[in-house]
C-alpha positions in Angstrom: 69.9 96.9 76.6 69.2 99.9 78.1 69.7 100.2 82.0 66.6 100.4 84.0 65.8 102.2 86.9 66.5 100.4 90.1 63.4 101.5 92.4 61.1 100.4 89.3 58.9 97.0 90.2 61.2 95.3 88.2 64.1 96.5 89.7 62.6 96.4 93.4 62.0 92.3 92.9 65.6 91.9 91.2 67.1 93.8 94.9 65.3 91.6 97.0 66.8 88.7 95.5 70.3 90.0 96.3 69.8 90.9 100.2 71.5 88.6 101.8 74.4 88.3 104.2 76.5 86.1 101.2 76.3 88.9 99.0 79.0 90.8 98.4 77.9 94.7 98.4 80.8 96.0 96.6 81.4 100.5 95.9 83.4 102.2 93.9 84.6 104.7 95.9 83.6 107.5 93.8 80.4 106.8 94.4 79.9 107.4 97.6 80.9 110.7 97.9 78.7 113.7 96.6 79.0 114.2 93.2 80.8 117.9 93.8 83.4 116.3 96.4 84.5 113.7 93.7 87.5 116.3 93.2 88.2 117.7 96.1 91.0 116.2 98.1 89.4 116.3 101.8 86.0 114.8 100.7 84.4 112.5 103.0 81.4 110.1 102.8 79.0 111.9 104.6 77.5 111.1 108.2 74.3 109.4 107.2 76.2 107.2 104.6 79.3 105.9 106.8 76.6 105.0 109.6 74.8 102.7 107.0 77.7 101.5 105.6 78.4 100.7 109.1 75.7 98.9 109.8 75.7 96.6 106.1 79.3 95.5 107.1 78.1 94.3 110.8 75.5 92.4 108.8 77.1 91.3 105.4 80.4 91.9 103.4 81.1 95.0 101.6 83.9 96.0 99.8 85.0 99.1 98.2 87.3 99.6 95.1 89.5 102.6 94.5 92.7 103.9 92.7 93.8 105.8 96.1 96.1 104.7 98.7 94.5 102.6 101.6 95.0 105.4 103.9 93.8 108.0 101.6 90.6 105.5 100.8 90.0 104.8 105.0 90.4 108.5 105.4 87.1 109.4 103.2 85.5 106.1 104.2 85.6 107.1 108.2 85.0 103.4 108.1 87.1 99.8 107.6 84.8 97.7 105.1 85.5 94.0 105.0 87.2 94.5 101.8 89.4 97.4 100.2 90.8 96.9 97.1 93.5 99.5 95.0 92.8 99.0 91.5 95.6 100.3 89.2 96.7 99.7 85.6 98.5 96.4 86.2 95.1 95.1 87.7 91.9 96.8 86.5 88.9 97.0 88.4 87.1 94.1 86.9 90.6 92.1 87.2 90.5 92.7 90.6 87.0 92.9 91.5 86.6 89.4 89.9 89.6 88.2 91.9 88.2 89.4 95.3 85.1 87.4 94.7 86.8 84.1 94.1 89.0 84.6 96.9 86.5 85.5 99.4 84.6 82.8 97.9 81.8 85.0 97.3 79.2 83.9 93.9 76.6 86.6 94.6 77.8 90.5 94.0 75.5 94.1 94.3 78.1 96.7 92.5 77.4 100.2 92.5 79.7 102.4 90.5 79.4 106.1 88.6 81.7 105.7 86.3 83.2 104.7 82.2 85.9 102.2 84.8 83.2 100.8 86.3 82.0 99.1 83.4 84.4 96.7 83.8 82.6 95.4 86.7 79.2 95.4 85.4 80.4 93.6 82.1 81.6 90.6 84.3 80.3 87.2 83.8 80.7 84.2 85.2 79.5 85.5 88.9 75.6 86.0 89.6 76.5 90.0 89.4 74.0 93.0 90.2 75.2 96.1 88.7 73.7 99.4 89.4 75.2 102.7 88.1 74.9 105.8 90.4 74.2 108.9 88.8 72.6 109.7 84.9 74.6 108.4 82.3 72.9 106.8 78.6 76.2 104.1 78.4 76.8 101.5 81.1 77.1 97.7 81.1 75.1 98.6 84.4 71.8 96.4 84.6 69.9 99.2 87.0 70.7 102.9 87.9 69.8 105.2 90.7 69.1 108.7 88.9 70.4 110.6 91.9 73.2 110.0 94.6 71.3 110.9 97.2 69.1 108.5 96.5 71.9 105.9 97.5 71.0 106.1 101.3 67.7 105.0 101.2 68.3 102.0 99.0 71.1 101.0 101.6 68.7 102.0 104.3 65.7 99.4 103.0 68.7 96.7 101.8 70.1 97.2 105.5 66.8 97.2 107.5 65.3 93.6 105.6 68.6 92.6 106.7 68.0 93.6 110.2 64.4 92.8 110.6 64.6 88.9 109.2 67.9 88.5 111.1 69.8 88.1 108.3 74.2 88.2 109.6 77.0 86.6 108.1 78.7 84.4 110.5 80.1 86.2 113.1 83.5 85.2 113.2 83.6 87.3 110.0 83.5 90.6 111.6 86.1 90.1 114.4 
């Protein structure tokens, strides 16, 4: 079944159901850079993004997956999110995705990723599992898509404002 796109009615009403502080908002790192900074070695998620970021992990867990070092990952991030997990060939990026989830006893999951990898993730079962591909692409296991990265920001935005405006915050003690 064809992916659908995520700021569709259908798509706005499947979000909803998912904004929650027990929801796991996990990123491949790829993602949230600009598309043409993917490849170069001082990329950075910009301003705008890191602040909302920011603000999602004071208010929920979020976790980003990547095949760079954790210093090289913190270093683009200008951030630490709650998780940060290295995948590599020994543990692929579903392995490990689904392994972070049971471990951080976590059932509920939004995952955005860009790329083939990603797939991995989206193709998970067993785990009530949003996935949403950034960028155009006709093949992903992804169940939504946002056509544009830029358009990443204000999804996060309206995700991180209901959060902020019903008083939705995972248990402090998480943060610390």
């Amino acid at each position: 079944m064809p992916a659908k796109e995520i700021f569709s009615s259908d798509g706005l009403l499947t979000i909803s159901q998912y904004v929650a502080p027990e929801t796991l908002f996990a990123f491949n790192l790829d993602c949230l850079v600009t598309p043409e900074c993917v490849t170069n070695s001082d990329s950075q998620v910009t301003e705008p993004l890191r602040v909302i970021l920011e603000r999602l992990t004071m208010l929920g867990k979020v976790a980003v997956i990547t095949n760079k070092s954790r210093n090289d990952a913190l270093g683009i991030l200008g951030f630490e999110p709650t998780l940060l997990l290295a995948d590599s060939p020994e543990q692929p990026r579903g392995v490990l995705f689904a392994a972070a989830m049971k471990k951080e006893g976590v059932h509920r999951a939004v995952y955005f990723g860009e790329n083939t990898v990603d797939n991995e993730v989206f193709a998970l079962r067993g785990f009530d599992l949003l996935g949403i591909h950034v960028g155009e692409q006709l093949k992903t296991a992804a169940t939504y898509y946002l056509n544009k990265h830029s358009a990443l920001l204000g999804l996060l935005n309206s995700i991180t404002g209901i959060m902020e405006v019903h008083g939705m915050a995972a248990n402090d003690s998480d943060h610390e």
